[in-house]
PDB file of N, CA, C and O in Angstrom:
ATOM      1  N   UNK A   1     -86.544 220.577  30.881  1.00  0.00           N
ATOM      2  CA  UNK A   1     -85.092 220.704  30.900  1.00  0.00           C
ATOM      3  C   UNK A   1     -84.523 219.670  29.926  1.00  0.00           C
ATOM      4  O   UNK A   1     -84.786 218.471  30.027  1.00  0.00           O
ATOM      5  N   UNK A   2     -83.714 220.196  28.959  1.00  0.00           N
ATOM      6  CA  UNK A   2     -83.135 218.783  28.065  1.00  0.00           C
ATOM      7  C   UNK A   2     -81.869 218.302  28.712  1.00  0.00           C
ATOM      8  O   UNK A   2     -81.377 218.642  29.787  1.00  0.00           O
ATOM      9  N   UNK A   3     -81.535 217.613  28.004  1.00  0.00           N
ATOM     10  CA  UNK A   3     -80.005 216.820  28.538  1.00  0.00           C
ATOM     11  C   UNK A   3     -79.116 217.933  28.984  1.00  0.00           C
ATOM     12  O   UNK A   3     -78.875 218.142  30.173  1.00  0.00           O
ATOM     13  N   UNK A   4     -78.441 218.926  27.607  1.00  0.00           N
ATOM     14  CA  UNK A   4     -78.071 219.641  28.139  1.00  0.00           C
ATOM     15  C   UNK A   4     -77.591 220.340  28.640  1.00  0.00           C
ATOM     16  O   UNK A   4     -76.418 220.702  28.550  1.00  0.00           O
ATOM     17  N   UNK A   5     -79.007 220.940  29.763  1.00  0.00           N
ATOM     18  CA  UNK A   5     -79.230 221.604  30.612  1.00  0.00           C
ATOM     19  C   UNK A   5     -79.265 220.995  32.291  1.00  0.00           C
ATOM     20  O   UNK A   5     -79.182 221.529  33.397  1.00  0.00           O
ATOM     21  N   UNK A   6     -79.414 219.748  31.845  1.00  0.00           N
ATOM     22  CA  UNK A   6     -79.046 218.870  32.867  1.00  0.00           C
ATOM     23  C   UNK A   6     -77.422 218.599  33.253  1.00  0.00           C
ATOM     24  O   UNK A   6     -76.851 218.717  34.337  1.00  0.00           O
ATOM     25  N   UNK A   7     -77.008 218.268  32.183  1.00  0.00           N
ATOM     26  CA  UNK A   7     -75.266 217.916  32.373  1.00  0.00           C
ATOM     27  C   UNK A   7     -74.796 219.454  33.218  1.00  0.00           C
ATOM     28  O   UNK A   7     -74.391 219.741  34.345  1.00  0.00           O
ATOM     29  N   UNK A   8     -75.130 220.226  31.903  1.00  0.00           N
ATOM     30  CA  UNK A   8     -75.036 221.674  32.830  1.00  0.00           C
ATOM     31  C   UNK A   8     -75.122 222.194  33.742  1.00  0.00           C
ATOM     32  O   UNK A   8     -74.441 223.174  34.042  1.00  0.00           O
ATOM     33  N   UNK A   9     -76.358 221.460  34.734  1.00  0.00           N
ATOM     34  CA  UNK A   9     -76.247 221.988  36.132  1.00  0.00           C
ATOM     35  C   UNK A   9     -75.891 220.450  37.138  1.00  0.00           C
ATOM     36  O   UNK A   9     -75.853 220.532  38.366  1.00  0.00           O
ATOM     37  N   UNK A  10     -75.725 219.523  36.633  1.00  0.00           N
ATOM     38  CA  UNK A  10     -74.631 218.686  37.157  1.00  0.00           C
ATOM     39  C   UNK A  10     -73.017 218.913  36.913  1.00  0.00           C
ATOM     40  O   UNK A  10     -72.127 218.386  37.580  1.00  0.00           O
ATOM     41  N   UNK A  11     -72.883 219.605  36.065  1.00  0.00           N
ATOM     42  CA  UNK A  11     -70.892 219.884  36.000  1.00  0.00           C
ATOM     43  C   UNK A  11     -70.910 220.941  36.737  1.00  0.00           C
ATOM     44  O   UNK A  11     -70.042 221.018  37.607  1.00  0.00           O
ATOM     45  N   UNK A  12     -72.059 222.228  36.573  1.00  0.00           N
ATOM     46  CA  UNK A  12     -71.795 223.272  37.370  1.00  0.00           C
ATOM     47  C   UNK A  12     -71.760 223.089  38.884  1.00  0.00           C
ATOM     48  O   UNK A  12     -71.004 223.868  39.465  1.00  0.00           O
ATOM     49  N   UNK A  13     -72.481 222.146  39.697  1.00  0.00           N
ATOM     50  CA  UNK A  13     -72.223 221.224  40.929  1.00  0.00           C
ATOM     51  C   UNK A  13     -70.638 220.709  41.434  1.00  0.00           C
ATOM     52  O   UNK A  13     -69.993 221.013  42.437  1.00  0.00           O
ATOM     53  N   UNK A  14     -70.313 219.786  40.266  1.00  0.00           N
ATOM     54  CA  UNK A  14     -69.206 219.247  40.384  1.00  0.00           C
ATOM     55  C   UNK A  14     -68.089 220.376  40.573  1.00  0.00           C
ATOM     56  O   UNK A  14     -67.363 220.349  41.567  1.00  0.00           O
ATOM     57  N   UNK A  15     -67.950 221.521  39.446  1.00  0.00           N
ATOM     58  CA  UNK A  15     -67.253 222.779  39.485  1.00  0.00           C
ATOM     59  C   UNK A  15     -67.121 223.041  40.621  1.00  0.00           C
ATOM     60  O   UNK A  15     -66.172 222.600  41.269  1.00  0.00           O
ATOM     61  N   UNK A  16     -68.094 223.866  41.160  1.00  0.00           N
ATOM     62  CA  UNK A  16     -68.604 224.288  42.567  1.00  0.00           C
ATOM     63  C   UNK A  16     -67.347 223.525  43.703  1.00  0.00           C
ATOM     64  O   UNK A  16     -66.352 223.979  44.268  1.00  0.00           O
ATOM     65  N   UNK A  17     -68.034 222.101  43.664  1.00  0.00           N
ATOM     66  CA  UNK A  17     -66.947 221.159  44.445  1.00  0.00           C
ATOM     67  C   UNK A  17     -65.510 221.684  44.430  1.00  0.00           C
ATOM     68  O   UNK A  17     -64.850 222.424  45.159  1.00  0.00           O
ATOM     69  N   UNK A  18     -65.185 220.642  42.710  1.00  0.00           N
ATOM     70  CA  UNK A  18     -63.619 221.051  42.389  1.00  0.00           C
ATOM     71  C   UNK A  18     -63.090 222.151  43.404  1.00  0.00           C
ATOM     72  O   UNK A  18     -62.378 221.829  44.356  1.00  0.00           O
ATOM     73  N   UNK A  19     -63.530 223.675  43.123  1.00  0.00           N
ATOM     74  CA  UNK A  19     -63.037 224.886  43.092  1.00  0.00           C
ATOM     75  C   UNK A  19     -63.351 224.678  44.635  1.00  0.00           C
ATOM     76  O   UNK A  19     -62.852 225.750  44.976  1.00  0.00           O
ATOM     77  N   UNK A  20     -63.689 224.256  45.556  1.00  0.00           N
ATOM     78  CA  UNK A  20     -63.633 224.164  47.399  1.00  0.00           C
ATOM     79  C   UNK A  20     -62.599 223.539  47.665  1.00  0.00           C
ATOM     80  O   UNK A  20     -61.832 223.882  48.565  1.00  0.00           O
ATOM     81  N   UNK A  21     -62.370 222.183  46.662  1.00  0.00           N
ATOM     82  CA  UNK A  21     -61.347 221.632  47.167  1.00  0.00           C
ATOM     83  C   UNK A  21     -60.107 222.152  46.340  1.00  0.00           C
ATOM     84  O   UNK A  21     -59.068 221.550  46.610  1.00  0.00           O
ATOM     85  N   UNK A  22     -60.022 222.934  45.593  1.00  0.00           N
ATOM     86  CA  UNK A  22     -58.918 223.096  44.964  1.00  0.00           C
ATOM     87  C   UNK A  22     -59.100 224.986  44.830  1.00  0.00           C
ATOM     88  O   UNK A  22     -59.478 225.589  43.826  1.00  0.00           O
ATOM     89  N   UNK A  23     -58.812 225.423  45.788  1.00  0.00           N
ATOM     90  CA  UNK A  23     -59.178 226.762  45.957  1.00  0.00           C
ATOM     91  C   UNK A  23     -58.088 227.775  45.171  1.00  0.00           C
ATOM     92  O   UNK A  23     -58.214 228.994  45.055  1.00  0.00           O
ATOM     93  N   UNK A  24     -57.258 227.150  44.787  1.00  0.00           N
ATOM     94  CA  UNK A  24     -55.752 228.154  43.805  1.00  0.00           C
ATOM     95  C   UNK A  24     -55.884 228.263  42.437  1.00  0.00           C
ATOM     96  O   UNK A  24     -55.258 229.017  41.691  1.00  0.00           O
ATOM     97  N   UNK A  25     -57.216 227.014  42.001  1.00  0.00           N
ATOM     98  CA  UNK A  25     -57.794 226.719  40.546  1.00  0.00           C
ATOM     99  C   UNK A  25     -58.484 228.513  40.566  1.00  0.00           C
ATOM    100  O   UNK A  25     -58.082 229.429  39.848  1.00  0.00           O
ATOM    101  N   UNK A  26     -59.658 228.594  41.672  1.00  0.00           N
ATOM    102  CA  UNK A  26     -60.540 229.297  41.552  1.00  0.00           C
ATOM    103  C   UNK A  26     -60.114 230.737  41.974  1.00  0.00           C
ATOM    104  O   UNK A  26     -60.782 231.768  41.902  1.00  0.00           O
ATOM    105  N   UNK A  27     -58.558 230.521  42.533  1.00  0.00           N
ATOM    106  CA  UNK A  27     -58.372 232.281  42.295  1.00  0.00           C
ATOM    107  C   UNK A  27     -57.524 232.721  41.053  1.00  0.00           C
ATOM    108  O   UNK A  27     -56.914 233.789  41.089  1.00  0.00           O
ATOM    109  N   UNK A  28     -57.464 231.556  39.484  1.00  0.00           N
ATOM    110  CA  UNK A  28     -56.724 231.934  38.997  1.00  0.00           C
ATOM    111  C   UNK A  28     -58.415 232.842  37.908  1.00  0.00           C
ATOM    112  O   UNK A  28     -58.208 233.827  37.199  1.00  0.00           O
ATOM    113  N   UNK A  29     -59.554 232.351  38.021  1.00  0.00           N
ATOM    114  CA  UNK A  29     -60.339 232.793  37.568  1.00  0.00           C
ATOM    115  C   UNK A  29     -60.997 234.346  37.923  1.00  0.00           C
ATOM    116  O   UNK A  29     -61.210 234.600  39.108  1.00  0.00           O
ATOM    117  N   UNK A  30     -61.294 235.313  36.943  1.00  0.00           N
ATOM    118  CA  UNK A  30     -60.904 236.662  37.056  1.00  0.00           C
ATOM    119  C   UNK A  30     -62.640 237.228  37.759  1.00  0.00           C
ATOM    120  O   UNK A  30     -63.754 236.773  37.500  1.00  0.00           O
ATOM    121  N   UNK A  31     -62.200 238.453  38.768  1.00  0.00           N
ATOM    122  CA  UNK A  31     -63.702 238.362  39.007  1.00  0.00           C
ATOM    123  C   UNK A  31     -64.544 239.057  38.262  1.00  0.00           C
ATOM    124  O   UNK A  31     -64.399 240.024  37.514  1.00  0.00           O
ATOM    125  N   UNK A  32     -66.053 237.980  38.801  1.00  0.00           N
ATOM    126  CA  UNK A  32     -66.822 238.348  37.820  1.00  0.00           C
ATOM    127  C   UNK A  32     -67.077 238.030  36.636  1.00  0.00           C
ATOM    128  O   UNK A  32     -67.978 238.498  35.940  1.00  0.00           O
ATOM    129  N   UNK A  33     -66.153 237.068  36.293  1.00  0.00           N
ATOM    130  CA  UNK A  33     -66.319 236.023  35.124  1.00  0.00           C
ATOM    131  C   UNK A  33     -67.691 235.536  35.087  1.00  0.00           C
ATOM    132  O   UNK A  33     -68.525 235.408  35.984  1.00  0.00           O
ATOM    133  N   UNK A  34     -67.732 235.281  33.771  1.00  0.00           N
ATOM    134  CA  UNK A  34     -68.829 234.210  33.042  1.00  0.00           C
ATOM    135  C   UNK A  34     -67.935 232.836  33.240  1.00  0.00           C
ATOM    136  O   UNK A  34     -66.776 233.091  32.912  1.00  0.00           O
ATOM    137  N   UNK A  35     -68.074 231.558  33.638  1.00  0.00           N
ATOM    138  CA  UNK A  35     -67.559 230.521  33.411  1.00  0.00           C
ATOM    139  C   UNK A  35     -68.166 229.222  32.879  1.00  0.00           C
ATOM    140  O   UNK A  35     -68.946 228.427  33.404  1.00  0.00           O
ATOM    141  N   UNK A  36     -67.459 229.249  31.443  1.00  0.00           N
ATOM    142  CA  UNK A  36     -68.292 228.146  30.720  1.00  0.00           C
ATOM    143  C   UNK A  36     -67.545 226.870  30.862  1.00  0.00           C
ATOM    144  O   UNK A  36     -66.341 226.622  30.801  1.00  0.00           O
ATOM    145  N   UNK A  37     -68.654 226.086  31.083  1.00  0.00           N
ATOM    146  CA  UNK A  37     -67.581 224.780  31.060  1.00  0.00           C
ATOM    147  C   UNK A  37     -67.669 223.510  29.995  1.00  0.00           C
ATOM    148  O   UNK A  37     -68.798 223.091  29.741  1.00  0.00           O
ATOM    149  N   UNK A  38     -66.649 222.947  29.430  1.00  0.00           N
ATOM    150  CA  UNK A  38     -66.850 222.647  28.544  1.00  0.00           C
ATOM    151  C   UNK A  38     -66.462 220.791  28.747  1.00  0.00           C
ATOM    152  O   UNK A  38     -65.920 220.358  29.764  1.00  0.00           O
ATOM    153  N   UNK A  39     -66.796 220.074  27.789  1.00  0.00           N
ATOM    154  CA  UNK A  39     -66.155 218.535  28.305  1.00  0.00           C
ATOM    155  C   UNK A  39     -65.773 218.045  26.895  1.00  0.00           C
ATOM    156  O   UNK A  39     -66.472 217.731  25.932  1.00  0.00           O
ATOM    157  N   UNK A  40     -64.036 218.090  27.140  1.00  0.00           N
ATOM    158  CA  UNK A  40     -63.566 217.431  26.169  1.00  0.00           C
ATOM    159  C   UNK A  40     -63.908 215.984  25.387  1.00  0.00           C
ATOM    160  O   UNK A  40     -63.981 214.891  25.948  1.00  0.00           O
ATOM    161  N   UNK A  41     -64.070 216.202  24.173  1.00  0.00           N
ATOM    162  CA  UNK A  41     -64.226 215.358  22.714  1.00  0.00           C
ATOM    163  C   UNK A  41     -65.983 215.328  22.502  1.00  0.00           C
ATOM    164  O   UNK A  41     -66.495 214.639  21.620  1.00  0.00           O
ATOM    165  N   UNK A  42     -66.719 216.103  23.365  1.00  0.00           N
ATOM    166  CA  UNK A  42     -68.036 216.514  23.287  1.00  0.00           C
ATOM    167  C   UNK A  42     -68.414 217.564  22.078  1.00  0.00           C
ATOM    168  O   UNK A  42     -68.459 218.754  22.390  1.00  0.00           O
ATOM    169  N   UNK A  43     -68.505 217.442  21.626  1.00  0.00           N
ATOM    170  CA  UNK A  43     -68.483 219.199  20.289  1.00  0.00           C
ATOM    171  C   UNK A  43     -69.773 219.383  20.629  1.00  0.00           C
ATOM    172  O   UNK A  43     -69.847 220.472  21.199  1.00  0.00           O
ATOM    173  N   UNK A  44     -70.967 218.790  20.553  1.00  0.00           N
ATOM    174  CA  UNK A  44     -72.256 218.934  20.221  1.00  0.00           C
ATOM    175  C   UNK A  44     -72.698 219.764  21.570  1.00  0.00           C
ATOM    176  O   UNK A  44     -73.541 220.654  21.457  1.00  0.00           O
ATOM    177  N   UNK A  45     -72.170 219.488  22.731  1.00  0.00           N
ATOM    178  CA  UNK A  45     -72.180 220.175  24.247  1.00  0.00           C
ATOM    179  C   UNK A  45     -71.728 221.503  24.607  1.00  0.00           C
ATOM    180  O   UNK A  45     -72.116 222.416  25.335  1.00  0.00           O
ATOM    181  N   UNK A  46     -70.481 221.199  23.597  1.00  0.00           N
ATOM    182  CA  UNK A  46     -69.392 222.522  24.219  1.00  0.00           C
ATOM    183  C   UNK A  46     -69.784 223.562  23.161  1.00  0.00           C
ATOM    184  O   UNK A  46     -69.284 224.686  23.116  1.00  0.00           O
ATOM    185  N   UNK A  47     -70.565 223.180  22.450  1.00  0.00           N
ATOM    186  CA  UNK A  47     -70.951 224.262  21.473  1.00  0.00           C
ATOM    187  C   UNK A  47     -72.236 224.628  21.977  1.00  0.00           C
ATOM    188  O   UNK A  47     -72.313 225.841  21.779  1.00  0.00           O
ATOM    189  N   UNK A  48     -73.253 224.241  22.505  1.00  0.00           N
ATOM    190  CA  UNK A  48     -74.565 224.559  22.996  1.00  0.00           C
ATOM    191  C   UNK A  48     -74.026 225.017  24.427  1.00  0.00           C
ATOM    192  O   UNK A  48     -74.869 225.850  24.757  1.00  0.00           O
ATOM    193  N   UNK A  49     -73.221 224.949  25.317  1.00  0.00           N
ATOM    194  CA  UNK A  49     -72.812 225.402  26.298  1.00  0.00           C
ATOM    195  C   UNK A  49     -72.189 227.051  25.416  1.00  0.00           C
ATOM    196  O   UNK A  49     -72.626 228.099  25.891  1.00  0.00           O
ATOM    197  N   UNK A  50     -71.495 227.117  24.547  1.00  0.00           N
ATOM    198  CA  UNK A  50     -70.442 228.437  24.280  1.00  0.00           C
ATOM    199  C   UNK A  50     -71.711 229.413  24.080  1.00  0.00           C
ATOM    200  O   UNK A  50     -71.803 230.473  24.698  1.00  0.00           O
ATOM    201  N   UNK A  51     -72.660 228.971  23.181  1.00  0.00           N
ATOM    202  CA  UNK A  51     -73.610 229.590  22.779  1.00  0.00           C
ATOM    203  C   UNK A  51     -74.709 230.288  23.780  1.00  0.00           C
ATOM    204  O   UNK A  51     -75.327 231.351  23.733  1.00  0.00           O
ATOM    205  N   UNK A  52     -74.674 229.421  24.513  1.00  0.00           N
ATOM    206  CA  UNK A  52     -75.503 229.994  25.613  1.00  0.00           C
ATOM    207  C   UNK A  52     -74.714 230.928  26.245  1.00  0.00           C
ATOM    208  O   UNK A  52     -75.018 232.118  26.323  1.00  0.00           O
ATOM    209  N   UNK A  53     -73.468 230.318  26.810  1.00  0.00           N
ATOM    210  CA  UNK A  53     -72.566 231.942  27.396  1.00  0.00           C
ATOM    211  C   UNK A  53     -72.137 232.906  26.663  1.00  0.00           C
ATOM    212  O   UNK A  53     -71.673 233.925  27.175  1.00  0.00           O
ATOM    213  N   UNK A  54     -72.194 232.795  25.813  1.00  0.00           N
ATOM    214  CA  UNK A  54     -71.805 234.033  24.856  1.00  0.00           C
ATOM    215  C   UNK A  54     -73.588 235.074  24.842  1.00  0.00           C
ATOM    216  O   UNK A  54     -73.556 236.292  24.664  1.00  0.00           O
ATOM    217  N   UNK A  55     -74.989 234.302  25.059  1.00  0.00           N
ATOM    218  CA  UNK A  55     -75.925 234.800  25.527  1.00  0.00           C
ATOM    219  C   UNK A  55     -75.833 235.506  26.313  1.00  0.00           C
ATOM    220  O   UNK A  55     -75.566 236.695  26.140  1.00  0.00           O
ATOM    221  N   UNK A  56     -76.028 234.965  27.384  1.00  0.00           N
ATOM    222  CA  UNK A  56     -75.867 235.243  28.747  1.00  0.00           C
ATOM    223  C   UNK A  56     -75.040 236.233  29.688  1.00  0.00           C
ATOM    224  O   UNK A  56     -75.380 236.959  30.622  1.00  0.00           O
ATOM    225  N   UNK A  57     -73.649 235.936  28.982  1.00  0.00           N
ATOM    226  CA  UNK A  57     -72.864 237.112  29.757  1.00  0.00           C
ATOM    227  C   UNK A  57     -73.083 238.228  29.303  1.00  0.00           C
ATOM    228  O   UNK A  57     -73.396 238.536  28.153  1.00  0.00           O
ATOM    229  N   UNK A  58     -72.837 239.216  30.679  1.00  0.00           N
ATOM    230  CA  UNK A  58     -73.098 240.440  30.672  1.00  0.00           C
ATOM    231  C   UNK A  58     -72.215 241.606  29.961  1.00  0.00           C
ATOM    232  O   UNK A  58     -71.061 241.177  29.938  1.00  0.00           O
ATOM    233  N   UNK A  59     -72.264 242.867  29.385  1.00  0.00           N
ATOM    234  CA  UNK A  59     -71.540 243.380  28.396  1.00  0.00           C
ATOM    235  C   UNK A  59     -70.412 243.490  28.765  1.00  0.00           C
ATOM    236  O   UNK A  59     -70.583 243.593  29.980  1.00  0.00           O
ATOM    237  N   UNK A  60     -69.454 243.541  28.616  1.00  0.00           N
ATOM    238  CA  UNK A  60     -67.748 243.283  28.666  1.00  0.00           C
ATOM    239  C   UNK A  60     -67.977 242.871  30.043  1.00  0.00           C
ATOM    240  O   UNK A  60     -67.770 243.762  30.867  1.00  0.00           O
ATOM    241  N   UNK A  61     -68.332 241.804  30.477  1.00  0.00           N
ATOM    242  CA  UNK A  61     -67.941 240.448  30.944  1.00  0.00           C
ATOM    243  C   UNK A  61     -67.069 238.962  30.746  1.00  0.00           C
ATOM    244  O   UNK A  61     -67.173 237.991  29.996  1.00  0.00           O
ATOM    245  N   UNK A  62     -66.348 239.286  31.627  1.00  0.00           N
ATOM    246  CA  UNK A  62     -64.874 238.173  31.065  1.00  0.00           C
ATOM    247  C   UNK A  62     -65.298 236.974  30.727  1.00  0.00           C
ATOM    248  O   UNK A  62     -65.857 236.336  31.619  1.00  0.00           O
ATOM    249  N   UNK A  63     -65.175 236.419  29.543  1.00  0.00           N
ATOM    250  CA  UNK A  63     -65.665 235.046  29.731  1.00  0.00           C
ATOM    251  C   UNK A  63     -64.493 233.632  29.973  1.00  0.00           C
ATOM    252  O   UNK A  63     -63.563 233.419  29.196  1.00  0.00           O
ATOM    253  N   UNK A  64     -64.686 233.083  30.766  1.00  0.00           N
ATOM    254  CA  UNK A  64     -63.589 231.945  30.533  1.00  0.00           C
ATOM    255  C   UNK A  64     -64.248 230.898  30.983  1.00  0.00           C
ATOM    256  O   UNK A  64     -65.132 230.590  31.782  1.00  0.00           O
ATOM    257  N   UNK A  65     -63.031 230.147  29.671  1.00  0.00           N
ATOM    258  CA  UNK A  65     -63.959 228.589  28.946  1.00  0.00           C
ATOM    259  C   UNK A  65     -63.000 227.367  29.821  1.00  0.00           C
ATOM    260  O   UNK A  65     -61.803 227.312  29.538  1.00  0.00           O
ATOM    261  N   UNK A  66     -63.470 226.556  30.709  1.00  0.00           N
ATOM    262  CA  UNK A  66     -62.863 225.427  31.349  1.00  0.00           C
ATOM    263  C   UNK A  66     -63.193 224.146  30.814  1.00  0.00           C
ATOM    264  O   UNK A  66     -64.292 223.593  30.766  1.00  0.00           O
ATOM    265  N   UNK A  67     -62.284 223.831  30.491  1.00  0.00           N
ATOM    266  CA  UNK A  67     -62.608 222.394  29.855  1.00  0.00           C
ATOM    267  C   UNK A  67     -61.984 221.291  30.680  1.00  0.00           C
ATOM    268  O   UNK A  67     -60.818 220.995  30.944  1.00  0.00           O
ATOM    269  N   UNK A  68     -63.266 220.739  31.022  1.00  0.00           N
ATOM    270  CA  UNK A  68     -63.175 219.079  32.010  1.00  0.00           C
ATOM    271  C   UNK A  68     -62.249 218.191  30.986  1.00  0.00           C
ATOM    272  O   UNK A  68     -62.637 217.937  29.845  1.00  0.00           O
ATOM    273  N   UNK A  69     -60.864 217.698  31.551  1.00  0.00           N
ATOM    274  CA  UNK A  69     -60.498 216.984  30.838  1.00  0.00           C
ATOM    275  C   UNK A  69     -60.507 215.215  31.002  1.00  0.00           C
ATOM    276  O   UNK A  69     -60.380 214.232  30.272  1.00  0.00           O
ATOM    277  N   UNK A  70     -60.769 215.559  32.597  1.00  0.00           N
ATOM    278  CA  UNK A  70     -61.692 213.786  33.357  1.00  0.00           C
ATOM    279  C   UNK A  70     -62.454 213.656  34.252  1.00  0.00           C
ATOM    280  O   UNK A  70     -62.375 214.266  35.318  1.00  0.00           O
ATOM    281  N   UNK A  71     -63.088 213.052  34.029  1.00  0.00           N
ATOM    282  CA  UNK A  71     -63.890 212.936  35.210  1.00  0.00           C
ATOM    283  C   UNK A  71     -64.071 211.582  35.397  1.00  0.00           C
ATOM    284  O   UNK A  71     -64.051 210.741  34.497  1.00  0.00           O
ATOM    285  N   UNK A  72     -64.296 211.319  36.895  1.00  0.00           N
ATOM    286  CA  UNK A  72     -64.582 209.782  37.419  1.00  0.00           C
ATOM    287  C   UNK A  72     -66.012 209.668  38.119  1.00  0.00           C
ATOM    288  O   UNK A  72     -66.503 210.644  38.687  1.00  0.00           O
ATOM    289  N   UNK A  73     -66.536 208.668  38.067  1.00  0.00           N
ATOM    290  CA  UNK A  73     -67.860 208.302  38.308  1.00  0.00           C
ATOM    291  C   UNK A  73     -68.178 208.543  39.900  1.00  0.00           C
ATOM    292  O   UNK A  73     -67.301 208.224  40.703  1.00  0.00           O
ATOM    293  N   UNK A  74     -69.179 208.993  40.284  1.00  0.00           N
ATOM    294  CA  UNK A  74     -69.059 209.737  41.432  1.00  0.00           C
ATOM    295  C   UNK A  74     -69.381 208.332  42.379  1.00  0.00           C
ATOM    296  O   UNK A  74     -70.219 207.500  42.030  1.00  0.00           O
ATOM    297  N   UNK A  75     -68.420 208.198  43.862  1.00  0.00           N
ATOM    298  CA  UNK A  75     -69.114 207.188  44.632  1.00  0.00           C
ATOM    299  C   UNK A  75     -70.361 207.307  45.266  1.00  0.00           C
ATOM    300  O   UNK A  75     -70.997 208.359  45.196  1.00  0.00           O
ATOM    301  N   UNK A  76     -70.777 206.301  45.894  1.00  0.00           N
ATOM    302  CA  UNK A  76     -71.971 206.608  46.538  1.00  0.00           C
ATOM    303  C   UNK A  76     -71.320 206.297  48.299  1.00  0.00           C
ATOM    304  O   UNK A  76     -70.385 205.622  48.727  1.00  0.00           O
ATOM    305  N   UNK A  77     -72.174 207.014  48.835  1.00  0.00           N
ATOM    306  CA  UNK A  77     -71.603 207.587  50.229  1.00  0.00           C
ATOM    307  C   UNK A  77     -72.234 206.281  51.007  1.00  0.00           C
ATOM    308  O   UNK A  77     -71.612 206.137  52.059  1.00  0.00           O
ATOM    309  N   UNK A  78     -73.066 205.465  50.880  1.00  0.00           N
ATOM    310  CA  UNK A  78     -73.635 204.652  51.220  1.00  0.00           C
ATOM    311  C   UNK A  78     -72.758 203.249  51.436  1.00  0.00           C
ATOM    312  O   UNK A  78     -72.224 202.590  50.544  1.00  0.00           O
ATOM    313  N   UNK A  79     -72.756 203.000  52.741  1.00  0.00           N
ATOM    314  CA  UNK A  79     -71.113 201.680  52.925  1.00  0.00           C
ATOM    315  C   UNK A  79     -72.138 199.931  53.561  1.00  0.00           C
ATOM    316  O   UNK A  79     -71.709 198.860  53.989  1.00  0.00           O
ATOM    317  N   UNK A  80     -73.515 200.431  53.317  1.00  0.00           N
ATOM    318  CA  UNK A  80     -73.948 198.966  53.484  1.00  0.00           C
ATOM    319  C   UNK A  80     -75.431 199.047  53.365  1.00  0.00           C
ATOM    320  O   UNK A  80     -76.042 200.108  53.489  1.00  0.00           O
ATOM    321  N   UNK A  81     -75.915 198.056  53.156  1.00  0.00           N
ATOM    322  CA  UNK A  81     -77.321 197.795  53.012  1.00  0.00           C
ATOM    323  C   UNK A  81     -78.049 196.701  53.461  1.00  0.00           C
ATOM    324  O   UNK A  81     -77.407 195.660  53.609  1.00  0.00           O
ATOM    325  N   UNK A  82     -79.587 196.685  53.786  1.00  0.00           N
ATOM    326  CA  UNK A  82     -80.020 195.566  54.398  1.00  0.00           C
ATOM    327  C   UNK A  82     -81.605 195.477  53.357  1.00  0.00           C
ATOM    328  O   UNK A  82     -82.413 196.403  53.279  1.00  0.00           O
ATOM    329  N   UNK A  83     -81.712 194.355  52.766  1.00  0.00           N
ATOM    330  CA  UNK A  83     -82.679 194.333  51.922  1.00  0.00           C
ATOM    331  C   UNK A  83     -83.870 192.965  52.646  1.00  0.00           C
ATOM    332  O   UNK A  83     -83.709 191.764  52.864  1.00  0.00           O
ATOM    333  N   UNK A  84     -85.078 193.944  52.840  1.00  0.00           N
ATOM    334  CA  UNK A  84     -85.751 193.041  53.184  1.00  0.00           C
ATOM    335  C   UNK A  84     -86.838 192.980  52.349  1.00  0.00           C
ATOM    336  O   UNK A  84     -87.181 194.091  51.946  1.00  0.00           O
ATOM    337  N   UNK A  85     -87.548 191.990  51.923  1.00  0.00           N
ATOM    338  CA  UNK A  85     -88.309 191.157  51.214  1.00  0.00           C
ATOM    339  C   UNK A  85     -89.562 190.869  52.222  1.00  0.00           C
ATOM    340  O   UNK A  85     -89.530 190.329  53.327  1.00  0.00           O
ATOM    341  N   UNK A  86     -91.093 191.595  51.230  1.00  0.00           N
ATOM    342  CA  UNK A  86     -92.689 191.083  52.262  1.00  0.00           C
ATOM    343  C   UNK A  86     -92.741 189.662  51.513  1.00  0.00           C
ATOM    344  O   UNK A  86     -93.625 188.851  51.790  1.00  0.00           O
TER     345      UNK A  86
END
C-alpha cells in the first residue's frame, strides 16, 4: 500500500465519521455517487486520488469531488497512564 492509498483510506474513515455527525452534508450527496476526496493545497494527492476515480467509477456514475478544507489532529481517547519500569 503506498502513502496514498493510505491517506485514502484514512480520510475515507474520517469522511465516514464527518457524514454521521453531520448527516445534512451527506444528503446533499447524490445517490450512488462516486466520492472523491480531495485535500486542499495537496496537487500531487488530489490528482492521484481524481485519477483513480475517474477509474473506478462506474459508467454514468455521478462523480463528486469533496475537498477537505481542515482538518485537526485527531485526540487520543486515552485520559491517563501508568508507566511501570522492570
Amino acid at each position: 500500500m503506498n502513502i496514498y492509498e493510505k491517506r485514502n483510506t484514512i480520510l475515507g474513515m474520517e469522511f465516514d465519521r464527518y457524514i454521521r455527525e453531520h448527516p445534512e452534508f451527506g444528503e446533499s450527496i447524490p445517490q450512488n455517487a462516486h466520492v472523491v476526496l480531495l485535500i486542499e493545497g495537496d496537487k500531487e494527492f488530489n490528482e492521484w486520488s481524481t485519477k483513480l476515480a475517474i477509474k473506478q467509477a462506474e459508467k454514468n456514475q455521478p462523480i463528486v469531488y469533496v475537498t477537505i478544507k481542515k482538518m485537526v489532529s485527531p485526540q487520543s481517547c486515552i485520559k491517563e497512564l501508568e508507566l511501570i519500569t522492570g
